[in-house]
PQR file of N, CA, C, O and H, with PARSE charges and radii, in Angstrom:
ATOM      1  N   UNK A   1       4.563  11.137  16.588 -0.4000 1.5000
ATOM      2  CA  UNK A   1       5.811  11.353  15.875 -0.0000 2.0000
ATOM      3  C   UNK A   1       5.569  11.131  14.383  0.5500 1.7000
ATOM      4  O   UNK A   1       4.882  10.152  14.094 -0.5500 1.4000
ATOM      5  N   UNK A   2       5.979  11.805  13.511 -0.4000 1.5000
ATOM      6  CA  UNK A   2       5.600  11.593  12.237 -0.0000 2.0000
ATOM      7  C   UNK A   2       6.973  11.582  11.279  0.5500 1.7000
ATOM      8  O   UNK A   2       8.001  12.197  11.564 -0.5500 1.4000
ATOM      9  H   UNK A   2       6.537  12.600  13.746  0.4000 1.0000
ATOM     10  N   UNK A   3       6.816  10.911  10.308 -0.4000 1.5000
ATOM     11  CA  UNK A   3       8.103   9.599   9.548 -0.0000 2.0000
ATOM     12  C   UNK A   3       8.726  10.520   9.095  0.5500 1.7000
ATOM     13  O   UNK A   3       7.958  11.479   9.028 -0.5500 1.4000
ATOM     14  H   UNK A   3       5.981  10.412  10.076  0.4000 1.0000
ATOM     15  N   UNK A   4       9.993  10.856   8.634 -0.4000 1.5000
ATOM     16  CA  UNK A   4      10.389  12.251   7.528 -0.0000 2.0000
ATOM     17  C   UNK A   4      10.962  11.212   6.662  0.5500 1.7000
ATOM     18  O   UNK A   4      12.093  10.803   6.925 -0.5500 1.4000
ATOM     19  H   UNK A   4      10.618  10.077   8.688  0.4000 1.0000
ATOM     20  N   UNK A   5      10.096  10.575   5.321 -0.4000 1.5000
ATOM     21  CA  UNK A   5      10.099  10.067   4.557 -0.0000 2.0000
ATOM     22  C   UNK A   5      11.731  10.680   3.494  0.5500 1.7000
ATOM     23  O   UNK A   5      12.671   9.981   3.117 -0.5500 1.4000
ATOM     24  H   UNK A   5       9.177  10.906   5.108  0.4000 1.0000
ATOM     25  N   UNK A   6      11.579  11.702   3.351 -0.4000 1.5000
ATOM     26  CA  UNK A   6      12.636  12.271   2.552 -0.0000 2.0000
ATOM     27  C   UNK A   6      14.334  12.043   3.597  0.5500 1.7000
ATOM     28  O   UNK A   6      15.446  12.044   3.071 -0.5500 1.4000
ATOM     29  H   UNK A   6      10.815  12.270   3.658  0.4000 1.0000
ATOM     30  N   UNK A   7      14.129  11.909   4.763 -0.4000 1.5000
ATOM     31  CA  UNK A   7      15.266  11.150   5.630 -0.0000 2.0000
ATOM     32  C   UNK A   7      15.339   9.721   5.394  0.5500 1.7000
ATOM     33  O   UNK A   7      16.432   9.207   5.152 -0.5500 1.4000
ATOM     34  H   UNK A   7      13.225  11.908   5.191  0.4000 1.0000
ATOM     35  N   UNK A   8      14.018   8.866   5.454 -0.4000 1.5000
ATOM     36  CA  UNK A   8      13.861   7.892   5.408 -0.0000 2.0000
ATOM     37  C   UNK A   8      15.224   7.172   3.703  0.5500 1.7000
ATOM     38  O   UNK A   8      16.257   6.517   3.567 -0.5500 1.4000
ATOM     39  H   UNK A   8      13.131   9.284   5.650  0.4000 1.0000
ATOM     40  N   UNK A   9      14.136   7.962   2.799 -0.4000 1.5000
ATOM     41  CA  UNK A   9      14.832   7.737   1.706 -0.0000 2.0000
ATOM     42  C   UNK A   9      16.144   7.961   1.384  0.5500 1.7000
ATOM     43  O   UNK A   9      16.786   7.317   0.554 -0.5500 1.4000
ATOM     44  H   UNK A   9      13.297   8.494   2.910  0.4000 1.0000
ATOM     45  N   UNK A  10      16.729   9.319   2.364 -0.4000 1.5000
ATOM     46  CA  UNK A  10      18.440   9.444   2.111 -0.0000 2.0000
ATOM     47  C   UNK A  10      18.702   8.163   2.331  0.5500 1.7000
ATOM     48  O   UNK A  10      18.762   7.299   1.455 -0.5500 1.4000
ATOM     49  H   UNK A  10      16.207   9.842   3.038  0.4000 1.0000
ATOM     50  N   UNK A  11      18.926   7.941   3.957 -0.4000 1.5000
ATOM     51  CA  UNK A  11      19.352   6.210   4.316 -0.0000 2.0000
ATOM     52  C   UNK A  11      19.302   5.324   3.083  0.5500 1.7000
ATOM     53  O   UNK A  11      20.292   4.931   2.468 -0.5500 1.4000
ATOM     54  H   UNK A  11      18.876   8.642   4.669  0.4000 1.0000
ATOM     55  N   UNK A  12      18.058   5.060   2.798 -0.4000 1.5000
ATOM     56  CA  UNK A  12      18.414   4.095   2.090 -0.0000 2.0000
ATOM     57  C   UNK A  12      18.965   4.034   0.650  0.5500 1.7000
ATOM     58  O   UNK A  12      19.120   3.161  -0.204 -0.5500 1.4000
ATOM     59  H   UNK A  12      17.253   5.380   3.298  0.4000 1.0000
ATOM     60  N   UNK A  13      19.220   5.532   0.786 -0.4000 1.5000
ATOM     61  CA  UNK A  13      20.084   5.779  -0.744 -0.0000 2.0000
ATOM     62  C   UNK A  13      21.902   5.450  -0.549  0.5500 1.7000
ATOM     63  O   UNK A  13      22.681   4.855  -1.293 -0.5500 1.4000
ATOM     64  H   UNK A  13      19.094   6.240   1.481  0.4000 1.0000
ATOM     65  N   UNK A  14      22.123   6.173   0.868 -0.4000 1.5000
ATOM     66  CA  UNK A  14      23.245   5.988   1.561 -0.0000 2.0000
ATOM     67  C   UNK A  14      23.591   4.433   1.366  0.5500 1.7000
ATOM     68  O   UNK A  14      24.646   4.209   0.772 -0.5500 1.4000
ATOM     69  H   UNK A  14      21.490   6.656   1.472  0.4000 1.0000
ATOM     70  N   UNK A  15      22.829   3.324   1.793 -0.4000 1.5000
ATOM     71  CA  UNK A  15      22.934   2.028   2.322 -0.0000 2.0000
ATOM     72  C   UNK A  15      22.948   1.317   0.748  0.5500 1.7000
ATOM     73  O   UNK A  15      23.657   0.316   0.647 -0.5500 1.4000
ATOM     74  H   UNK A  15      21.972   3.506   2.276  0.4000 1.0000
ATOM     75  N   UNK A  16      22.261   1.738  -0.398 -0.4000 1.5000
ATOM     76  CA  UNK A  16      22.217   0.860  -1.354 -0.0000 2.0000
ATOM     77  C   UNK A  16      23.328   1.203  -2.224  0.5500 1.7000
ATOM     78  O   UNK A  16      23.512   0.533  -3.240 -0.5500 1.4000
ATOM     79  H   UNK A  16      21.684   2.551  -0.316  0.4000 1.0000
ATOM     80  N   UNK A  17      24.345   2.506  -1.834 -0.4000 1.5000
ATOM     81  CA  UNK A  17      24.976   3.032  -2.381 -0.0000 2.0000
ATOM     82  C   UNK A  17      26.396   1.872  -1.920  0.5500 1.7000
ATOM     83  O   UNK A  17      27.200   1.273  -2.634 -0.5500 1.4000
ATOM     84  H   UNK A  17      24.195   3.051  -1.009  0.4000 1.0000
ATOM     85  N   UNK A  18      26.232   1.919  -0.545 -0.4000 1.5000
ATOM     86  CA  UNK A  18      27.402   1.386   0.312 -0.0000 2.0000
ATOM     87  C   UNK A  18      27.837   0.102  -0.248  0.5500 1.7000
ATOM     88  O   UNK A  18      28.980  -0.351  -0.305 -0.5500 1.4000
ATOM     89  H   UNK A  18      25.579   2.406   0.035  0.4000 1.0000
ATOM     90  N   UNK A  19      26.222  -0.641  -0.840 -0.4000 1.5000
ATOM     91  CA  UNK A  19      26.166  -2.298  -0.788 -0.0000 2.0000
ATOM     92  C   UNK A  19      26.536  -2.138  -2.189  0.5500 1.7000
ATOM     93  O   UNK A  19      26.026  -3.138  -2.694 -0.5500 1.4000
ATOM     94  H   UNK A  19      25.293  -0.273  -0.794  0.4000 1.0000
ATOM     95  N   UNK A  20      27.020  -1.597  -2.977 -0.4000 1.5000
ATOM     96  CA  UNK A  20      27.237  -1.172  -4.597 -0.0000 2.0000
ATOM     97  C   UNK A  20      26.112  -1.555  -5.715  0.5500 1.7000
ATOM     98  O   UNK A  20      26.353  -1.842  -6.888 -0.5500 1.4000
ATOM     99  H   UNK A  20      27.435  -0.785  -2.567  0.4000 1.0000
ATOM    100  N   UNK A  21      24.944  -1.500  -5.151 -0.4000 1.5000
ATOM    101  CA  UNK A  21      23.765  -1.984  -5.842 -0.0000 2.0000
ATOM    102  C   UNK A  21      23.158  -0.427  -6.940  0.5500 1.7000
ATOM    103  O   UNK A  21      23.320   0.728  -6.545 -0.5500 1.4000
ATOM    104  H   UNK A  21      24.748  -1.267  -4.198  0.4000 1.0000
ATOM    105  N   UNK A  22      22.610  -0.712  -8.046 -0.4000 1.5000
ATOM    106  CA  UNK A  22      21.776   0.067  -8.434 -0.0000 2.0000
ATOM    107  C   UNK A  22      20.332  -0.081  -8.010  0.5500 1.7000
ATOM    108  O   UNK A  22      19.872  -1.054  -7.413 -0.5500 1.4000
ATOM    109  H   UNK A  22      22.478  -1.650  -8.367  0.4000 1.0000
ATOM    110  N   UNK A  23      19.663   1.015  -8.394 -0.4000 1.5000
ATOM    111  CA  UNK A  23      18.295   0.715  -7.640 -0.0000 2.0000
ATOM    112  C   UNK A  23      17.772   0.116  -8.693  0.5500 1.7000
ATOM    113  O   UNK A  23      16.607  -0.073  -8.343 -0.5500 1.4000
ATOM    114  H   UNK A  23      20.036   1.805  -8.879  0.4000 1.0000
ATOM    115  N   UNK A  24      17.879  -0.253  -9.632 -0.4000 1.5000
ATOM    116  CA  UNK A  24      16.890  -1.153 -10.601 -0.0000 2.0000
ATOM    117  C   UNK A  24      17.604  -2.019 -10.030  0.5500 1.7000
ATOM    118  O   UNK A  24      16.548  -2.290  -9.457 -0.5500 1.4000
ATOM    119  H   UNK A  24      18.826  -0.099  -9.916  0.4000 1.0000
ATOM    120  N   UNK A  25      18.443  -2.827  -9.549 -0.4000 1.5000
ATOM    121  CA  UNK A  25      19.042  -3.599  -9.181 -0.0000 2.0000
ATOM    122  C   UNK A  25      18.327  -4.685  -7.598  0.5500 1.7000
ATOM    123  O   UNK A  25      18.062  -5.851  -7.304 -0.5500 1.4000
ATOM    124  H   UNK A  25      19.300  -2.607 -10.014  0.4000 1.0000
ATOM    125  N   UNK A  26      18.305  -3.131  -6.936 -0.4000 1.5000
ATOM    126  CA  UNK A  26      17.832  -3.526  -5.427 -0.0000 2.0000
ATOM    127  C   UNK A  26      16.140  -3.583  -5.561  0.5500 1.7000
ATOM    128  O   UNK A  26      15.550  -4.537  -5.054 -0.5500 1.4000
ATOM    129  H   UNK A  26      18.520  -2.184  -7.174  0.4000 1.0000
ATOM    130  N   UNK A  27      15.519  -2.705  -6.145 -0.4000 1.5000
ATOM    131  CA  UNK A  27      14.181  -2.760  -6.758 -0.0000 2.0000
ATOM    132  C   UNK A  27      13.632  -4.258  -7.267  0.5500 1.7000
ATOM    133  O   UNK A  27      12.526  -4.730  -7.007 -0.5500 1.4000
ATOM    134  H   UNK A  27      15.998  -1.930  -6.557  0.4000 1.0000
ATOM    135  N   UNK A  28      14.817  -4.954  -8.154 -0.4000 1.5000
ATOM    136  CA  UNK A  28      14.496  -6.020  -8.769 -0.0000 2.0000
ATOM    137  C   UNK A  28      14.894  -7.239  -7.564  0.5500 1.7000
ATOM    138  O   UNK A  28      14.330  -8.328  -7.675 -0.5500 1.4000
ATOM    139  H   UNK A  28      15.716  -4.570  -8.365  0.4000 1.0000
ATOM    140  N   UNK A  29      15.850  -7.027  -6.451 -0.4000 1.5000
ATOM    141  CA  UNK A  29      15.961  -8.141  -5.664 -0.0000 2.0000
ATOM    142  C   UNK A  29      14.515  -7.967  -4.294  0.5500 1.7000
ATOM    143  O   UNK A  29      13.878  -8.958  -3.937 -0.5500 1.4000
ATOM    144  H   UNK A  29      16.308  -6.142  -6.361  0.4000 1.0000
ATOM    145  N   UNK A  30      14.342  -7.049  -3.922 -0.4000 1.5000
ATOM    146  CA  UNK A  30      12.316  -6.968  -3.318 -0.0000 2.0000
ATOM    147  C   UNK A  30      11.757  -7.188  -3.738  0.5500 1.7000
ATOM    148  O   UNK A  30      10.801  -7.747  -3.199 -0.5500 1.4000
ATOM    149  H   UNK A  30      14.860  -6.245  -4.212  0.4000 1.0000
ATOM    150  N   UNK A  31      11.789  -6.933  -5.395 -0.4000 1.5000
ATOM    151  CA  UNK A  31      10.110  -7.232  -6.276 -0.0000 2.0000
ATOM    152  C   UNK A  31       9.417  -6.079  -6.323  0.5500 1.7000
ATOM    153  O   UNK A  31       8.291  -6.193  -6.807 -0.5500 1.4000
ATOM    154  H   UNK A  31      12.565  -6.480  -5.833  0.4000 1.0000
ATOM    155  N   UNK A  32       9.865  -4.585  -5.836 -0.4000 1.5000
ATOM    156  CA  UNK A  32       8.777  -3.307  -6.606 -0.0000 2.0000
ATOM    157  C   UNK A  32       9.703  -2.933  -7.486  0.5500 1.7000
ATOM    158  O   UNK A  32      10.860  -3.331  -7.625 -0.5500 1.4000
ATOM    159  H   UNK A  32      10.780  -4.492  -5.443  0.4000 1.0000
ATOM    160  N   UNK A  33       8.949  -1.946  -8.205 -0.4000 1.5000
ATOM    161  CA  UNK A  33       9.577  -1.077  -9.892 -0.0000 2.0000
ATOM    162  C   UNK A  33      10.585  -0.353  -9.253  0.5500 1.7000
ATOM    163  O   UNK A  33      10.770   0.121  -8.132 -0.5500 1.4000
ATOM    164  H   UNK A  33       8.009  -1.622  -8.092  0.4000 1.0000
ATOM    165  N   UNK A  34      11.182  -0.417 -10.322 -0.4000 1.5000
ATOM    166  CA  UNK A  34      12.403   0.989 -10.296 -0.0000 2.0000
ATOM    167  C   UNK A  34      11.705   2.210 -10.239  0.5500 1.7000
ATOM    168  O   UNK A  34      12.346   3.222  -9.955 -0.5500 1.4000
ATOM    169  H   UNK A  34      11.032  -0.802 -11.232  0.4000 1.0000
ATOM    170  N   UNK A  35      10.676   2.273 -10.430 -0.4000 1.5000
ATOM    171  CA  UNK A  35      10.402   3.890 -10.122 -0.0000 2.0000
ATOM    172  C   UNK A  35      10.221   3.692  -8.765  0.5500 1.7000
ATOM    173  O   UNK A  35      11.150   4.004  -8.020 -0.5500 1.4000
ATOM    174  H   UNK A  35      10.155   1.451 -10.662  0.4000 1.0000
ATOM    175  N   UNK A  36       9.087   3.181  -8.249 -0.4000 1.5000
ATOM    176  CA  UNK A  36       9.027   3.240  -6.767 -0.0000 2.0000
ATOM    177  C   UNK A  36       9.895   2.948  -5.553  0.5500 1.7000
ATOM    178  O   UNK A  36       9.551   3.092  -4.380 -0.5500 1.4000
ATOM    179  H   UNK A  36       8.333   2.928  -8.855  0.4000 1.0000
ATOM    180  N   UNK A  37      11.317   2.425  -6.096 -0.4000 1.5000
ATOM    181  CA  UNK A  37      12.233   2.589  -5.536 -0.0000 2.0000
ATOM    182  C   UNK A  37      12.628   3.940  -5.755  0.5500 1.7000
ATOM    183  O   UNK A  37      12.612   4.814  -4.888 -0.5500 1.4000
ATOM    184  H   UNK A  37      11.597   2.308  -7.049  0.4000 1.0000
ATOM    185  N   UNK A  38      13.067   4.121  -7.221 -0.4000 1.5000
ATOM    186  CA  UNK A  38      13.401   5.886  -7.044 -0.0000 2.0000
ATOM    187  C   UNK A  38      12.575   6.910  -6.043  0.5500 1.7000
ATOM    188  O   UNK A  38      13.205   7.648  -5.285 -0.5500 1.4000
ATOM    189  H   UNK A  38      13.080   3.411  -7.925  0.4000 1.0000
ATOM    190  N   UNK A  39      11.057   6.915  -6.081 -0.4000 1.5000
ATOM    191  CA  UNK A  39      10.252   7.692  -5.566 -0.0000 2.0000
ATOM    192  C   UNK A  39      10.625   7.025  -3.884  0.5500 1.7000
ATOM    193  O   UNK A  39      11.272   8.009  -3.526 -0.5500 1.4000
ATOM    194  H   UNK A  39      10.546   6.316  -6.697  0.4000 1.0000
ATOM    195  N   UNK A  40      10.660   6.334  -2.974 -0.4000 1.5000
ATOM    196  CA  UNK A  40      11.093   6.109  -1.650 -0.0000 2.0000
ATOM    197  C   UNK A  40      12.617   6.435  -1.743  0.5500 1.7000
ATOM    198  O   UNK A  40      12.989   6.909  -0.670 -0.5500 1.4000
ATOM    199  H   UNK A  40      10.135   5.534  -3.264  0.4000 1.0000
ATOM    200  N   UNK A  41      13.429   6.362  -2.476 -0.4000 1.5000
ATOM    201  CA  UNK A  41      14.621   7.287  -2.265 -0.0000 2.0000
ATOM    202  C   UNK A  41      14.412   8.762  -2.771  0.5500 1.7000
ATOM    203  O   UNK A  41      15.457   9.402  -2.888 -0.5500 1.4000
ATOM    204  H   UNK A  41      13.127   5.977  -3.348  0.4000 1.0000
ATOM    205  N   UNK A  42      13.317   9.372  -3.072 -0.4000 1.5000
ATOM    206  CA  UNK A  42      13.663  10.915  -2.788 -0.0000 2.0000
ATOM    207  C   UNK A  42      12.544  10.943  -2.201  0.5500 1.7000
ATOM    208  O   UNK A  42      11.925  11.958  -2.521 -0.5500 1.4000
ATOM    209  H   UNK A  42      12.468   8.852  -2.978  0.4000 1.0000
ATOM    210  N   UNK A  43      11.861  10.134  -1.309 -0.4000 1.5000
ATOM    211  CA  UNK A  43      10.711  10.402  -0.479 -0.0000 2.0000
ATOM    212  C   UNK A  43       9.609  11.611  -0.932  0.5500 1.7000
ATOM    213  O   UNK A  43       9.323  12.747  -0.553 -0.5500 1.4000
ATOM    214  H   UNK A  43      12.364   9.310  -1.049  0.4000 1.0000
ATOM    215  N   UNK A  44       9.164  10.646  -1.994 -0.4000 1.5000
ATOM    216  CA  UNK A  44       7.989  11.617  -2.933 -0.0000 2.0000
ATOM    217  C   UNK A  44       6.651  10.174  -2.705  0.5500 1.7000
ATOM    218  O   UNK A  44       5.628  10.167  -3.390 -0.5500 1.4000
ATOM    219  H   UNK A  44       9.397   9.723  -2.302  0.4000 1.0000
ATOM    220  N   UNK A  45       6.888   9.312  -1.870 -0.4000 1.5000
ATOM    221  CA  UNK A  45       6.038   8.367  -1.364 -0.0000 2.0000
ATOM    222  C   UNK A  45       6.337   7.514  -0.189  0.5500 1.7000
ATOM    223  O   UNK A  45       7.479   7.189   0.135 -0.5500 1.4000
ATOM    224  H   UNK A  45       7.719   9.317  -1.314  0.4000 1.0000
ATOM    225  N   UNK A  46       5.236   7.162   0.444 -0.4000 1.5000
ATOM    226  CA  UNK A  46       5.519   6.609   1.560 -0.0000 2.0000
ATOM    227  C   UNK A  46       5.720   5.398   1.453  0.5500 1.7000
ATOM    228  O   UNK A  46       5.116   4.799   0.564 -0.5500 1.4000
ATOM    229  H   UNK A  46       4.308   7.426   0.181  0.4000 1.0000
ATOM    230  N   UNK A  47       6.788   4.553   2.484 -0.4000 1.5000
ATOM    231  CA  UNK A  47       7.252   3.278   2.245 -0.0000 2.0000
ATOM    232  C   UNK A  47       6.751   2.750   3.295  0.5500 1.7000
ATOM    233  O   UNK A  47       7.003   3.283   4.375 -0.5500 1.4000
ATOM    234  H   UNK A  47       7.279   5.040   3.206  0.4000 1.0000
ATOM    235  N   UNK A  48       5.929   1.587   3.245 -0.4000 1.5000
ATOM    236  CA  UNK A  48       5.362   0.573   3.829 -0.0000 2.0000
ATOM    237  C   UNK A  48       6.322  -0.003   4.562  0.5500 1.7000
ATOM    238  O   UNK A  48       7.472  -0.119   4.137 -0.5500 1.4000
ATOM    239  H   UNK A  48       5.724   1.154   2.367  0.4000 1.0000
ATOM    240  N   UNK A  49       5.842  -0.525   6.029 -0.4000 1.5000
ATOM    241  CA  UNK A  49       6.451  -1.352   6.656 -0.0000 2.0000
ATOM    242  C   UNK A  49       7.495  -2.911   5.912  0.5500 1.7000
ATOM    243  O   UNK A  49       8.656  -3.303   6.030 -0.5500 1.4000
ATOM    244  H   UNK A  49       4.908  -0.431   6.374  0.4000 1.0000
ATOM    245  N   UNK A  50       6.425  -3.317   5.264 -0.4000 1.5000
ATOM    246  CA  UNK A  50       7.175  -4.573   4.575 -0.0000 2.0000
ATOM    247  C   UNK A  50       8.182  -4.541   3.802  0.5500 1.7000
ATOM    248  O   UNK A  50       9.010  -5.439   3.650 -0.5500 1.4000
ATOM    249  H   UNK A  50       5.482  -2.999   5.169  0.4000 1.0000
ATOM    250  N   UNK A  51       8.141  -3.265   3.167 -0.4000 1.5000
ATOM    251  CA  UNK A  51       9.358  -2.980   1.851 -0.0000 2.0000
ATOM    252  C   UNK A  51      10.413  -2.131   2.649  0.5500 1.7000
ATOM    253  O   UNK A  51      11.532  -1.887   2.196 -0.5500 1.4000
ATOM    254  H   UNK A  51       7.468  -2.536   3.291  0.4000 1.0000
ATOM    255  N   UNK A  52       9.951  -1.687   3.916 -0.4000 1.5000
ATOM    256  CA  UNK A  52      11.489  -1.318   4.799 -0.0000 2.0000
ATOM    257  C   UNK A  52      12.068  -2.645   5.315  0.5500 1.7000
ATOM    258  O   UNK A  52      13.225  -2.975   5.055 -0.5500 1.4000
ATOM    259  H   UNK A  52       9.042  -1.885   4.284  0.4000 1.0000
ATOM    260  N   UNK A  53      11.401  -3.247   5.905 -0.4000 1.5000
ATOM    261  CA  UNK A  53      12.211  -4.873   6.262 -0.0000 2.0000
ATOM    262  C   UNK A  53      12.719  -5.505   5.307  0.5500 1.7000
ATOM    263  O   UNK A  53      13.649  -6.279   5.531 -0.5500 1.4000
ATOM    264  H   UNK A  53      10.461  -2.978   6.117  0.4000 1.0000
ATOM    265  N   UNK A  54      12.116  -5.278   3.744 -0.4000 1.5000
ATOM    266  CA  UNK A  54      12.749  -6.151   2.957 -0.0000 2.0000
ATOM    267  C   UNK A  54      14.248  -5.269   2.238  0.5500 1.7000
ATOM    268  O   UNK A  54      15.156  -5.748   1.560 -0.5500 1.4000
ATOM    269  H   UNK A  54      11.360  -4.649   3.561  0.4000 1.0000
ATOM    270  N   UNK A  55      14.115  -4.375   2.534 -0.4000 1.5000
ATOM    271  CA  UNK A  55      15.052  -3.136   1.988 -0.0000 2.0000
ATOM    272  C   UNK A  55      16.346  -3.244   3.004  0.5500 1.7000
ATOM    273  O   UNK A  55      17.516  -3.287   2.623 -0.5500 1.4000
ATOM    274  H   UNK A  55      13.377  -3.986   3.084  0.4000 1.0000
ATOM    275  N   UNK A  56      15.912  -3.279   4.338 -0.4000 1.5000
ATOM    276  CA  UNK A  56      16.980  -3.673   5.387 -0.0000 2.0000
ATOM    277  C   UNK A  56      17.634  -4.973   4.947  0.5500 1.7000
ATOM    278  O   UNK A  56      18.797  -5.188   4.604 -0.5500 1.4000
ATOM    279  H   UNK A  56      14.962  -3.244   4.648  0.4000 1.0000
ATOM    280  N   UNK A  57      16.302  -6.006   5.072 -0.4000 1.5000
ATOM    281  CA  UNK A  57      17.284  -7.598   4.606 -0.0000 2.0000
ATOM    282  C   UNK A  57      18.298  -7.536   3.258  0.5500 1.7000
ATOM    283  O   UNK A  57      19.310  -8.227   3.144 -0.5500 1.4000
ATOM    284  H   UNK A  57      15.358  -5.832   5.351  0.4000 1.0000
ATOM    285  N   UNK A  58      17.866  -6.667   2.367 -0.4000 1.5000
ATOM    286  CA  UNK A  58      18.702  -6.666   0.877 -0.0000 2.0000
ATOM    287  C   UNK A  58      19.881  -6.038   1.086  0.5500 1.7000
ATOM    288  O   UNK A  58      20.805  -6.272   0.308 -0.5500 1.4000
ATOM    289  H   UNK A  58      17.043  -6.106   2.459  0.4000 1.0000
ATOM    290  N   UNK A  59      20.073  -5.064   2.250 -0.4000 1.5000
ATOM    291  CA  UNK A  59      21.030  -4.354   1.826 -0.0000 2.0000
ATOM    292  C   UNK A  59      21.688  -4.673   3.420  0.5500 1.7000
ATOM    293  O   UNK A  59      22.583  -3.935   3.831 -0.5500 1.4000
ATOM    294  H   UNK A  59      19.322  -4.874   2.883  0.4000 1.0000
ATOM    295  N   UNK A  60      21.282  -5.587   4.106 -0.4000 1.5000
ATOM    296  CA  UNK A  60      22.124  -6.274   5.306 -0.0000 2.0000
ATOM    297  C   UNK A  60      22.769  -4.957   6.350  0.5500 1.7000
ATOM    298  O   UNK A  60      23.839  -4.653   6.877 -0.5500 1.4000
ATOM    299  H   UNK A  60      20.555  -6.187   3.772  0.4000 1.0000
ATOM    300  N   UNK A  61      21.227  -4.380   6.238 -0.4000 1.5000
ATOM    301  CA  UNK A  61      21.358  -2.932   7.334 -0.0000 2.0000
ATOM    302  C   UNK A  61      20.067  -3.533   8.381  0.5500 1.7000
ATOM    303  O   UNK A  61      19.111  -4.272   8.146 -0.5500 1.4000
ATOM    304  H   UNK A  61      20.358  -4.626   5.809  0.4000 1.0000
ATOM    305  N   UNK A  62      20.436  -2.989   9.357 -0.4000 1.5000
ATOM    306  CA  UNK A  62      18.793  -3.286  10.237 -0.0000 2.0000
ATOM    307  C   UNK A  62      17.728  -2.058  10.082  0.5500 1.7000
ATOM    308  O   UNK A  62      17.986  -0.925   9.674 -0.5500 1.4000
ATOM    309  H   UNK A  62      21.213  -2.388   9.547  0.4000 1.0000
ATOM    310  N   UNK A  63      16.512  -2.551  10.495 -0.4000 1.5000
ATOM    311  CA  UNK A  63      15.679  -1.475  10.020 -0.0000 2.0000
ATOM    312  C   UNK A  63      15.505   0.202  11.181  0.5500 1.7000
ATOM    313  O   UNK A  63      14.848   1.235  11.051 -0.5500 1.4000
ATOM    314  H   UNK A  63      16.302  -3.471  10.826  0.4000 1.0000
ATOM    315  N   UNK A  64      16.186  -0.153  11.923 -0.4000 1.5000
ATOM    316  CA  UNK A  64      16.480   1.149  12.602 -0.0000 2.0000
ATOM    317  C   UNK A  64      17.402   2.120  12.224  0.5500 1.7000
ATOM    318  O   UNK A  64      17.299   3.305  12.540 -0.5500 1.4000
ATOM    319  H   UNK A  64      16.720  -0.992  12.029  0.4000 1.0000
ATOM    320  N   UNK A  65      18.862   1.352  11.136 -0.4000 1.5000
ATOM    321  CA  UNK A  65      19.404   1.945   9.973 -0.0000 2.0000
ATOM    322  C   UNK A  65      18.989   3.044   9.354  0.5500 1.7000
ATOM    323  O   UNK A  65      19.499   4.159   9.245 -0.5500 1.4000
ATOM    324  H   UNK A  65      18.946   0.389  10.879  0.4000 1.0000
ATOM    325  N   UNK A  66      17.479   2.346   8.760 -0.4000 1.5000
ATOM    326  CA  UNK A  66      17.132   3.163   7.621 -0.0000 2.0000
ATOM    327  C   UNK A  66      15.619   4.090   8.353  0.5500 1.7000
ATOM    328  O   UNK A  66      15.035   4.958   7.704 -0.5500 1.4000
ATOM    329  H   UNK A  66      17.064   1.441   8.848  0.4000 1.0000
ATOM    330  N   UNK A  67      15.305   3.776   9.429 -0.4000 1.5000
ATOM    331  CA  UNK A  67      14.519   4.665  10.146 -0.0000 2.0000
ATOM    332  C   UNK A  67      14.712   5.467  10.643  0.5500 1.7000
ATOM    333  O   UNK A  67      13.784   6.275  10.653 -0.5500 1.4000
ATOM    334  H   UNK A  67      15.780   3.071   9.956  0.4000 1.0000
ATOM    335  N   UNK A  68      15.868   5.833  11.336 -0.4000 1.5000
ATOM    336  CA  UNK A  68      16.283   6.944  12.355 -0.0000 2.0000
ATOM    337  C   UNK A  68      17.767   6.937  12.366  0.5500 1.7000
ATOM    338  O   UNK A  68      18.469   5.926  12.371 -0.5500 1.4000
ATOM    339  H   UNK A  68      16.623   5.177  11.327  0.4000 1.0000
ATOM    340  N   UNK A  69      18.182   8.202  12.371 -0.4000 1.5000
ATOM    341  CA  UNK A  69      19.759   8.309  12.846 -0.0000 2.0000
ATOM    342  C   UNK A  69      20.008   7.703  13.914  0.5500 1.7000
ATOM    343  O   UNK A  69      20.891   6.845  13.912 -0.5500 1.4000
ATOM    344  H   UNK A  69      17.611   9.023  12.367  0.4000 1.0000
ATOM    345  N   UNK A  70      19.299   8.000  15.070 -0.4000 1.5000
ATOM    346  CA  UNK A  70      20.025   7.197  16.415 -0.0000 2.0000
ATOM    347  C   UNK A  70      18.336   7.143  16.845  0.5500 1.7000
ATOM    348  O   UNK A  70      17.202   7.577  16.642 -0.5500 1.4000
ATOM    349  H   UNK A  70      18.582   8.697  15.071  0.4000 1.0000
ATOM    350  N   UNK A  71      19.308   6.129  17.689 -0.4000 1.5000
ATOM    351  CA  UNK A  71      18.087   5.585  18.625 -0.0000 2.0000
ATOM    352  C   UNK A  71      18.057   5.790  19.953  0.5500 1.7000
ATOM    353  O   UNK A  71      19.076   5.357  20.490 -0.5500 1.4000
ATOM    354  H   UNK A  71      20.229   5.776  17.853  0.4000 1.0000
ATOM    355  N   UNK A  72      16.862   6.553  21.104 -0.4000 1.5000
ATOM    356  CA  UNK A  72      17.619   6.958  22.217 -0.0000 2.0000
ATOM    357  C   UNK A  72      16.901   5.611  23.186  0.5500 1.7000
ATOM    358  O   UNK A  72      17.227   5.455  24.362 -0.5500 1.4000
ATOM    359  H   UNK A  72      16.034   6.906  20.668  0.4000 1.0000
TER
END
């Protein structure tokens, strides 16, 4: 099965949108740059396991949230 990063990144554009955060904002509460937050929200790079868990914990979504629409 292979990731669709550019889905990946809607979610968590959706979710940081919801939590009223900017991404220099949410960028600065994980600890990577604002660009590489920008670049995993238009999925122009791949996001590591650790910075999806920490992306879930910041924005108090679980990480199946921001992985997949549904889960069967």
């Amino acid at each position: 099965m292979e990731l669709d990063y550019k889905a990946i990144g809607k979610r968590i554009k959706i979710a940081r949108i919801k939590a009223d955060l900017t991404q220099e904002r949410l960028a600065e509460m994980i600890e990577i740059s604002p660009t590489h937050m920008s670049n995993i929200e238009t999925g122009t790079t791949r996001v590591s396991l650790t910075v999806i868990v920490s992306l879930a914990n910041a924005l108090s979504v679980t990480v199946d949230d921001l992985l997949c629409d549904s889960v069967i």
